[in-house]
C-alpha positions as a printed Julia matrix, in Angstrom:
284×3 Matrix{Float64}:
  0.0     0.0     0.0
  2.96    2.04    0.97
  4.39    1.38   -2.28
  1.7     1.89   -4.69
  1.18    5.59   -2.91
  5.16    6.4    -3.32
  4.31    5.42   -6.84
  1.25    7.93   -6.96
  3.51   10.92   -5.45
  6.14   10.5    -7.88
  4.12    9.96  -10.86
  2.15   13.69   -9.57
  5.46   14.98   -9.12
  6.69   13.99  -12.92
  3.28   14.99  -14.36
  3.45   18.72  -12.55
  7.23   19.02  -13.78
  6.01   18.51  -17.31
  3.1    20.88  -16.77
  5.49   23.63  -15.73
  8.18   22.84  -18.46
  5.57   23.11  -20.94
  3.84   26.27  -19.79
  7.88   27.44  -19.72
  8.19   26.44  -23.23
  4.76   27.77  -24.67
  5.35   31.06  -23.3
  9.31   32.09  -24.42
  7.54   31.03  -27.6
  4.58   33.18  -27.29
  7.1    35.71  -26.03
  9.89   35.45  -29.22
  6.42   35.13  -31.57
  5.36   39.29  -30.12
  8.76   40.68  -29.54
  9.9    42.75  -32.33
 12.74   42.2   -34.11
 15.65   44.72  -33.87
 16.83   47.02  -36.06
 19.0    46.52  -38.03
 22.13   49.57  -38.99
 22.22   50.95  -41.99
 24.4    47.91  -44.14
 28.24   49.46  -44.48
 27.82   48.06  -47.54
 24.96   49.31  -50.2
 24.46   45.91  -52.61
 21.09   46.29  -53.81
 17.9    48.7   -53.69
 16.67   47.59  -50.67
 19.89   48.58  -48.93
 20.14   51.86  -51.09
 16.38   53.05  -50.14
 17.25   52.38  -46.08
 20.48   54.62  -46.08
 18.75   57.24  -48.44
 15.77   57.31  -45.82
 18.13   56.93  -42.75
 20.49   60.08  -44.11
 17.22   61.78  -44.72
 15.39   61.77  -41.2
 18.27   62.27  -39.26
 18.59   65.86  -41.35
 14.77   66.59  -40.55
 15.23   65.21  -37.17
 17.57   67.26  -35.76
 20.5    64.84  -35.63
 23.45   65.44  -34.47
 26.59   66.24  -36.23
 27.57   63.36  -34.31
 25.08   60.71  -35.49
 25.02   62.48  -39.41
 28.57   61.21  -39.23
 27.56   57.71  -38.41
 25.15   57.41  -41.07
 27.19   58.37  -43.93
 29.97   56.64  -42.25
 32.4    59.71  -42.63
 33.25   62.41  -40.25
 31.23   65.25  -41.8
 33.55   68.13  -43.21
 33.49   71.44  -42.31
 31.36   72.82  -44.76
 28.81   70.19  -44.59
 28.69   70.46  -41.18
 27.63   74.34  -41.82
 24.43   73.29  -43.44
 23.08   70.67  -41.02
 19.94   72.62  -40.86
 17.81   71.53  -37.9
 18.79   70.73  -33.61
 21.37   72.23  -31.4
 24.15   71.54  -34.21
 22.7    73.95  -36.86
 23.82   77.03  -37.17
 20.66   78.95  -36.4
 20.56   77.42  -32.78
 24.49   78.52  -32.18
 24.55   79.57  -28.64
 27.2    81.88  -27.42
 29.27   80.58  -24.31
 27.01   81.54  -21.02
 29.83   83.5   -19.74
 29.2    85.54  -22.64
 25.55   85.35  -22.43
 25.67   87.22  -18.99
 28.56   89.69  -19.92
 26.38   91.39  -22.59
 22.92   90.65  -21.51
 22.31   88.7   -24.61
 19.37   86.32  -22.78
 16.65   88.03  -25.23
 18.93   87.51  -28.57
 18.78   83.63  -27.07
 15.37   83.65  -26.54
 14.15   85.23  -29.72
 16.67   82.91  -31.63
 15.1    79.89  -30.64
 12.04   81.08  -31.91
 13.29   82.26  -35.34
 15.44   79.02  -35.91
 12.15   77.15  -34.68
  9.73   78.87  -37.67
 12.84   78.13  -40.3
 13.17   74.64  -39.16
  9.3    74.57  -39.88
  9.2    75.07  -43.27
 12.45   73.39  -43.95
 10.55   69.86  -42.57
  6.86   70.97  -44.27
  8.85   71.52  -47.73
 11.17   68.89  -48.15
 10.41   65.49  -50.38
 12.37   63.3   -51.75
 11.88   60.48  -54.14
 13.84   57.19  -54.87
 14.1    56.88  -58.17
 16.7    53.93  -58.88
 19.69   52.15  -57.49
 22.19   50.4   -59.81
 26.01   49.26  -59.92
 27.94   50.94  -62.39
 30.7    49.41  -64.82
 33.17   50.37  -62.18
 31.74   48.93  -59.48
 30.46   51.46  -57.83
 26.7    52.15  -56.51
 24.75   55.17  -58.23
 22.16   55.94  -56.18
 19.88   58.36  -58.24
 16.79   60.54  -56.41
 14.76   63.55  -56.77
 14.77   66.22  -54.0
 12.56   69.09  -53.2
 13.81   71.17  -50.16
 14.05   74.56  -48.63
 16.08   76.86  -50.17
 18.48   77.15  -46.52
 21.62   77.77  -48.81
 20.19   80.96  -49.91
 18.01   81.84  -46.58
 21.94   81.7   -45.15
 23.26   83.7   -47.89
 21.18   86.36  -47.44
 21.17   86.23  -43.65
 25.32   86.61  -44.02
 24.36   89.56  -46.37
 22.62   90.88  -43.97
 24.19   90.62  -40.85
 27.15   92.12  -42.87
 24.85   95.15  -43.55
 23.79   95.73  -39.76
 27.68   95.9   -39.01
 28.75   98.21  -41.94
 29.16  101.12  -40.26
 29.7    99.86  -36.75
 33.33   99.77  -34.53
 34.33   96.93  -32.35
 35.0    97.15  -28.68
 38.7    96.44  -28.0
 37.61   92.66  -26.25
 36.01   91.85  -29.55
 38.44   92.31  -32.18
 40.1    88.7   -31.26
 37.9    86.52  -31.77
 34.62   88.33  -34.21
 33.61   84.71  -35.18
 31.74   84.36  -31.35
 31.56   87.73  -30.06
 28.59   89.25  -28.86
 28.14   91.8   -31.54
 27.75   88.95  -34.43
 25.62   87.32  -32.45
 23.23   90.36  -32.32
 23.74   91.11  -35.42
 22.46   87.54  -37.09
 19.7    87.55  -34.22
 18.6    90.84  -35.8
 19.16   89.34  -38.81
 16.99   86.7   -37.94
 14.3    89.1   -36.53
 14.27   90.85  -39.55
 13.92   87.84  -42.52
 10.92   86.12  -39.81
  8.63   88.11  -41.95
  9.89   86.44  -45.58
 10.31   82.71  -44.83
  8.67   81.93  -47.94
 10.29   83.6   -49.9
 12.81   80.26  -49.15
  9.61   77.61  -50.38
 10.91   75.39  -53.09
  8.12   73.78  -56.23
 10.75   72.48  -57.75
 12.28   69.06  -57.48
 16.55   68.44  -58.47
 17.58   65.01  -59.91
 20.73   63.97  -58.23
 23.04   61.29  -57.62
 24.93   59.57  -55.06
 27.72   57.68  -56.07
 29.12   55.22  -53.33
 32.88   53.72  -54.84
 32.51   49.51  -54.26
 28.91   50.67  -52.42
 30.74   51.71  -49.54
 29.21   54.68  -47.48
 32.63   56.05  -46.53
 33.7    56.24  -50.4
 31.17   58.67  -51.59
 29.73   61.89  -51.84
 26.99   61.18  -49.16
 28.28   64.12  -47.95
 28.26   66.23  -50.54
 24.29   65.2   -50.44
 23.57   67.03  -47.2
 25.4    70.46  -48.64
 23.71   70.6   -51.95
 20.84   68.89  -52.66
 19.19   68.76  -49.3
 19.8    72.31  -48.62
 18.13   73.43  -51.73
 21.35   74.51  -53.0
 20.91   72.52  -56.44
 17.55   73.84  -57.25
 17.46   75.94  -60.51
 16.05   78.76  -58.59
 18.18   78.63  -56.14
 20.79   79.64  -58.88
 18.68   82.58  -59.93
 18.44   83.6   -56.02
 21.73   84.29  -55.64
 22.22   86.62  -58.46
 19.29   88.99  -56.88
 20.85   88.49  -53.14
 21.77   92.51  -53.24
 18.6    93.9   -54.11
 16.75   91.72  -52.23
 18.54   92.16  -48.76
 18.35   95.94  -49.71
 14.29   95.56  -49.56
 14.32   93.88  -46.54
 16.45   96.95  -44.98
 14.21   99.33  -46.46
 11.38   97.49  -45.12
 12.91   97.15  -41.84
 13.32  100.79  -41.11
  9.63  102.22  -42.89
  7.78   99.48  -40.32
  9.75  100.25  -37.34
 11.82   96.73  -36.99
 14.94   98.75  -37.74
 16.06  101.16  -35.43
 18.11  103.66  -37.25
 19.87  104.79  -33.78
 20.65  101.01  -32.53
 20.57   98.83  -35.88
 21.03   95.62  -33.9
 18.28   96.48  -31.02
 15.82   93.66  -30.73
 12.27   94.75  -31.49
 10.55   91.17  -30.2
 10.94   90.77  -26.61
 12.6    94.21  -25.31
Protein backbone atom coordinates (compact mmCIF):
# COMPACT_ATOMS: atom_id res chain seq x y z
CA UNK A 1 0.00 0.00 0.00
CA UNK A 2 2.96 2.04 0.97
CA UNK A 3 4.39 1.38 -2.28
CA UNK A 4 1.70 1.89 -4.69
CA UNK A 5 1.18 5.59 -2.91
CA UNK A 6 5.16 6.40 -3.32
CA UNK A 7 4.31 5.42 -6.84
CA UNK A 8 1.25 7.93 -6.96
CA UNK A 9 3.51 10.92 -5.45
CA UNK A 10 6.14 10.50 -7.88
CA UNK A 11 4.12 9.96 -10.86
CA UNK A 12 2.15 13.69 -9.57
CA UNK A 13 5.46 14.98 -9.12
CA UNK A 14 6.69 13.99 -12.92
CA UNK A 15 3.28 14.99 -14.36
CA UNK A 16 3.45 18.72 -12.55
CA UNK A 17 7.23 19.02 -13.78
CA UNK A 18 6.01 18.51 -17.31
CA UNK A 19 3.10 20.88 -16.77
CA UNK A 20 5.49 23.63 -15.73
CA UNK A 21 8.18 22.84 -18.46
CA UNK A 22 5.57 23.11 -20.94
CA UNK A 23 3.84 26.27 -19.79
CA UNK A 24 7.88 27.44 -19.72
CA UNK A 25 8.19 26.44 -23.23
CA UNK A 26 4.76 27.77 -24.67
CA UNK A 27 5.35 31.06 -23.30
CA UNK A 28 9.31 32.09 -24.42
CA UNK A 29 7.54 31.03 -27.60
CA UNK A 30 4.58 33.18 -27.29
CA UNK A 31 7.10 35.71 -26.03
CA UNK A 32 9.89 35.45 -29.22
CA UNK A 33 6.42 35.13 -31.57
CA UNK A 34 5.36 39.29 -30.12
CA UNK A 35 8.76 40.68 -29.54
CA UNK A 36 9.90 42.75 -32.33
CA UNK A 37 12.74 42.20 -34.11
CA UNK A 38 15.65 44.72 -33.87
CA UNK A 39 16.83 47.02 -36.06
CA UNK A 40 19.00 46.52 -38.03
CA UNK A 41 22.13 49.57 -38.99
CA UNK A 42 22.22 50.95 -41.99
CA UNK A 43 24.40 47.91 -44.14
CA UNK A 44 28.24 49.46 -44.48
CA UNK A 45 27.82 48.06 -47.54
CA UNK A 46 24.96 49.31 -50.20
CA UNK A 47 24.46 45.91 -52.61
CA UNK A 48 21.09 46.29 -53.81
CA UNK A 49 17.90 48.70 -53.69
CA UNK A 50 16.67 47.59 -50.67
CA UNK A 51 19.89 48.58 -48.93
CA UNK A 52 20.14 51.86 -51.09
CA UNK A 53 16.38 53.05 -50.14
CA UNK A 54 17.25 52.38 -46.08
CA UNK A 55 20.48 54.62 -46.08
CA UNK A 56 18.75 57.24 -48.44
CA UNK A 57 15.77 57.31 -45.82
CA UNK A 58 18.13 56.93 -42.75
CA UNK A 59 20.49 60.08 -44.11
CA UNK A 60 17.22 61.78 -44.72
CA UNK A 61 15.39 61.77 -41.20
CA UNK A 62 18.27 62.27 -39.26
CA UNK A 63 18.59 65.86 -41.35
CA UNK A 64 14.77 66.59 -40.55
CA UNK A 65 15.23 65.21 -37.17
CA UNK A 66 17.57 67.26 -35.76
CA UNK A 67 20.50 64.84 -35.63
CA UNK A 68 23.45 65.44 -34.47
CA UNK A 69 26.59 66.24 -36.23
CA UNK A 70 27.57 63.36 -34.31
CA UNK A 71 25.08 60.71 -35.49
CA UNK A 72 25.02 62.48 -39.41
CA UNK A 73 28.57 61.21 -39.23
CA UNK A 74 27.56 57.71 -38.41
CA UNK A 75 25.15 57.41 -41.07
CA UNK A 76 27.19 58.37 -43.93
CA UNK A 77 29.97 56.64 -42.25
CA UNK A 78 32.40 59.71 -42.63
CA UNK A 79 33.25 62.41 -40.25
CA UNK A 80 31.23 65.25 -41.80
CA UNK A 81 33.55 68.13 -43.21
CA UNK A 82 33.49 71.44 -42.31
CA UNK A 83 31.36 72.82 -44.76
CA UNK A 84 28.81 70.19 -44.59
CA UNK A 85 28.69 70.46 -41.18
CA UNK A 86 27.63 74.34 -41.82
CA UNK A 87 24.43 73.29 -43.44
CA UNK A 88 23.08 70.67 -41.02
CA UNK A 89 19.94 72.62 -40.86
CA UNK A 90 17.81 71.53 -37.90
CA UNK A 91 18.79 70.73 -33.61
CA UNK A 92 21.37 72.23 -31.40
CA UNK A 93 24.15 71.54 -34.21
CA UNK A 94 22.70 73.95 -36.86
CA UNK A 95 23.82 77.03 -37.17
CA UNK A 96 20.66 78.95 -36.40
CA UNK A 97 20.56 77.42 -32.78
CA UNK A 98 24.49 78.52 -32.18
CA UNK A 99 24.55 79.57 -28.64
CA UNK A 100 27.20 81.88 -27.42
CA UNK A 101 29.27 80.58 -24.31
CA UNK A 102 27.01 81.54 -21.02
CA UNK A 103 29.83 83.50 -19.74
CA UNK A 104 29.20 85.54 -22.64
CA UNK A 105 25.55 85.35 -22.43
CA UNK A 106 25.67 87.22 -18.99
CA UNK A 107 28.56 89.69 -19.92
CA UNK A 108 26.38 91.39 -22.59
CA UNK A 109 22.92 90.65 -21.51
CA UNK A 110 22.31 88.70 -24.61
CA UNK A 111 19.37 86.32 -22.78
CA UNK A 112 16.65 88.03 -25.23
CA UNK A 113 18.93 87.51 -28.57
CA UNK A 114 18.78 83.63 -27.07
CA UNK A 115 15.37 83.65 -26.54
CA UNK A 116 14.15 85.23 -29.72
CA UNK A 117 16.67 82.91 -31.63
CA UNK A 118 15.10 79.89 -30.64
CA UNK A 119 12.04 81.08 -31.91
CA UNK A 120 13.29 82.26 -35.34
CA UNK A 121 15.44 79.02 -35.91
CA UNK A 122 12.15 77.15 -34.68
CA UNK A 123 9.73 78.87 -37.67
CA UNK A 124 12.84 78.13 -40.30
CA UNK A 125 13.17 74.64 -39.16
CA UNK A 126 9.30 74.57 -39.88
CA UNK A 127 9.20 75.07 -43.27
CA UNK A 128 12.45 73.39 -43.95
CA UNK A 129 10.55 69.86 -42.57
CA UNK A 130 6.86 70.97 -44.27
CA UNK A 131 8.85 71.52 -47.73
CA UNK A 132 11.17 68.89 -48.15
CA UNK A 133 10.41 65.49 -50.38
CA UNK A 134 12.37 63.30 -51.75
CA UNK A 135 11.88 60.48 -54.14
CA UNK A 136 13.84 57.19 -54.87
CA UNK A 137 14.10 56.88 -58.17
CA UNK A 138 16.70 53.93 -58.88
CA UNK A 139 19.69 52.15 -57.49
CA UNK A 140 22.19 50.40 -59.81
CA UNK A 141 26.01 49.26 -59.92
CA UNK A 142 27.94 50.94 -62.39
CA UNK A 143 30.70 49.41 -64.82
CA UNK A 144 33.17 50.37 -62.18
CA UNK A 145 31.74 48.93 -59.48
CA UNK A 146 30.46 51.46 -57.83
CA UNK A 147 26.70 52.15 -56.51
CA UNK A 148 24.75 55.17 -58.23
CA UNK A 149 22.16 55.94 -56.18
CA UNK A 150 19.88 58.36 -58.24
CA UNK A 151 16.79 60.54 -56.41
CA UNK A 152 14.76 63.55 -56.77
CA UNK A 153 14.77 66.22 -54.00
CA UNK A 154 12.56 69.09 -53.20
CA UNK A 155 13.81 71.17 -50.16
CA UNK A 156 14.05 74.56 -48.63
CA UNK A 157 16.08 76.86 -50.17
CA UNK A 158 18.48 77.15 -46.52
CA UNK A 159 21.62 77.77 -48.81
CA UNK A 160 20.19 80.96 -49.91
CA UNK A 161 18.01 81.84 -46.58
CA UNK A 162 21.94 81.70 -45.15
CA UNK A 163 23.26 83.70 -47.89
CA UNK A 164 21.18 86.36 -47.44
CA UNK A 165 21.17 86.23 -43.65
CA UNK A 166 25.32 86.61 -44.02
CA UNK A 167 24.36 89.56 -46.37
CA UNK A 168 22.62 90.88 -43.97
CA UNK A 169 24.19 90.62 -40.85
CA UNK A 170 27.15 92.12 -42.87
CA UNK A 171 24.85 95.15 -43.55
CA UNK A 172 23.79 95.73 -39.76
CA UNK A 173 27.68 95.90 -39.01
CA UNK A 174 28.75 98.21 -41.94
CA UNK A 175 29.16 101.12 -40.26
CA UNK A 176 29.70 99.86 -36.75
CA UNK A 177 33.33 99.77 -34.53
CA UNK A 178 34.33 96.93 -32.35
CA UNK A 179 35.00 97.15 -28.68
CA UNK A 180 38.70 96.44 -28.00
CA UNK A 181 37.61 92.66 -26.25
CA UNK A 182 36.01 91.85 -29.55
CA UNK A 183 38.44 92.31 -32.18
CA UNK A 184 40.10 88.70 -31.26
CA UNK A 185 37.90 86.52 -31.77
CA UNK A 186 34.62 88.33 -34.21
CA UNK A 187 33.61 84.71 -35.18
CA UNK A 188 31.74 84.36 -31.35
CA UNK A 189 31.56 87.73 -30.06
CA UNK A 190 28.59 89.25 -28.86
CA UNK A 191 28.14 91.80 -31.54
CA UNK A 192 27.75 88.95 -34.43
CA UNK A 193 25.62 87.32 -32.45
CA UNK A 194 23.23 90.36 -32.32
CA UNK A 195 23.74 91.11 -35.42
CA UNK A 196 22.46 87.54 -37.09
CA UNK A 197 19.70 87.55 -34.22
CA UNK A 198 18.60 90.84 -35.80
CA UNK A 199 19.16 89.34 -38.81
CA UNK A 200 16.99 86.70 -37.94
CA UNK A 201 14.30 89.10 -36.53
CA UNK A 202 14.27 90.85 -39.55
CA UNK A 203 13.92 87.84 -42.52
CA UNK A 204 10.92 86.12 -39.81
CA UNK A 205 8.63 88.11 -41.95
CA UNK A 206 9.89 86.44 -45.58
CA UNK A 207 10.31 82.71 -44.83
CA UNK A 208 8.67 81.93 -47.94
CA UNK A 209 10.29 83.60 -49.90
CA UNK A 210 12.81 80.26 -49.15
CA UNK A 211 9.61 77.61 -50.38
CA UNK A 212 10.91 75.39 -53.09
CA UNK A 213 8.12 73.78 -56.23
CA UNK A 214 10.75 72.48 -57.75
CA UNK A 215 12.28 69.06 -57.48
CA UNK A 216 16.55 68.44 -58.47
CA UNK A 217 17.58 65.01 -59.91
CA UNK A 218 20.73 63.97 -58.23
CA UNK A 219 23.04 61.29 -57.62
CA UNK A 220 24.93 59.57 -55.06
CA UNK A 221 27.72 57.68 -56.07
CA UNK A 222 29.12 55.22 -53.33
CA UNK A 223 32.88 53.72 -54.84
CA UNK A 224 32.51 49.51 -54.26
CA UNK A 225 28.91 50.67 -52.42
CA UNK A 226 30.74 51.71 -49.54
CA UNK A 227 29.21 54.68 -47.48
CA UNK A 228 32.63 56.05 -46.53
CA UNK A 229 33.70 56.24 -50.40
CA UNK A 230 31.17 58.67 -51.59
CA UNK A 231 29.73 61.89 -51.84
CA UNK A 232 26.99 61.18 -49.16
CA UNK A 233 28.28 64.12 -47.95
CA UNK A 234 28.26 66.23 -50.54
CA UNK A 235 24.29 65.20 -50.44
CA UNK A 236 23.57 67.03 -47.20
CA UNK A 237 25.40 70.46 -48.64
CA UNK A 238 23.71 70.60 -51.95
CA UNK A 239 20.84 68.89 -52.66
CA UNK A 240 19.19 68.76 -49.30
CA UNK A 241 19.80 72.31 -48.62
CA UNK A 242 18.13 73.43 -51.73
CA UNK A 243 21.35 74.51 -53.00
CA UNK A 244 20.91 72.52 -56.44
CA UNK A 245 17.55 73.84 -57.25
CA UNK A 246 17.46 75.94 -60.51
CA UNK A 247 16.05 78.76 -58.59
CA UNK A 248 18.18 78.63 -56.14
CA UNK A 249 20.79 79.64 -58.88
CA UNK A 250 18.68 82.58 -59.93
CA UNK A 251 18.44 83.60 -56.02
CA UNK A 252 21.73 84.29 -55.64
CA UNK A 253 22.22 86.62 -58.46
CA UNK A 254 19.29 88.99 -56.88
CA UNK A 255 20.85 88.49 -53.14
CA UNK A 256 21.77 92.51 -53.24
CA UNK A 257 18.60 93.90 -54.11
CA UNK A 258 16.75 91.72 -52.23
CA UNK A 259 18.54 92.16 -48.76
CA UNK A 260 18.35 95.94 -49.71
CA UNK A 261 14.29 95.56 -49.56
CA UNK A 262 14.32 93.88 -46.54
CA UNK A 263 16.45 96.95 -44.98
CA UNK A 264 14.21 99.33 -46.46
CA UNK A 265 11.38 97.49 -45.12
CA UNK A 266 12.91 97.15 -41.84
CA UNK A 267 13.32 100.79 -41.11
CA UNK A 268 9.63 102.22 -42.89
CA UNK A 269 7.78 99.48 -40.32
CA UNK A 270 9.75 100.25 -37.34
CA UNK A 271 11.82 96.73 -36.99
CA UNK A 272 14.94 98.75 -37.74
CA UNK A 273 16.06 101.16 -35.43
CA UNK A 274 18.11 103.66 -37.25
CA UNK A 275 19.87 104.79 -33.78
CA UNK A 276 20.65 101.01 -32.53
CA UNK A 277 20.57 98.83 -35.88
CA UNK A 278 21.03 95.62 -33.90
CA UNK A 279 18.28 96.48 -31.02
CA UNK A 280 15.82 93.66 -30.73
CA UNK A 281 12.27 94.75 -31.49
CA UNK A 282 10.55 91.17 -30.20
CA UNK A 283 10.94 90.77 -26.61
CA UNK A 284 12.60 94.21 -25.31
Amino acid sequence: MKKNKLIIAVAALLILVATVVSIFFLSNNKKEDTEKPAQPDIADVIKNEADAKELMSGVNNAILNGASKEEISKILGVELSGDAYAYVQIGKDSYLQFTPPSELVQKHDLSNYVKQAAIYASRVEEKIKSNFAYEFVSSEVDEEGSTVISVNVRSYLYQNYIADLGELQGKLLENFTFPNDELNDRAANATMYKAKVKAMEIMDSYLDNYVNDEYASTNIILENGQREKGNLDAYISTAATGMIAGNSRSMLQDMESRVATYMNNALSNGTLDRNDMLKLKAGS
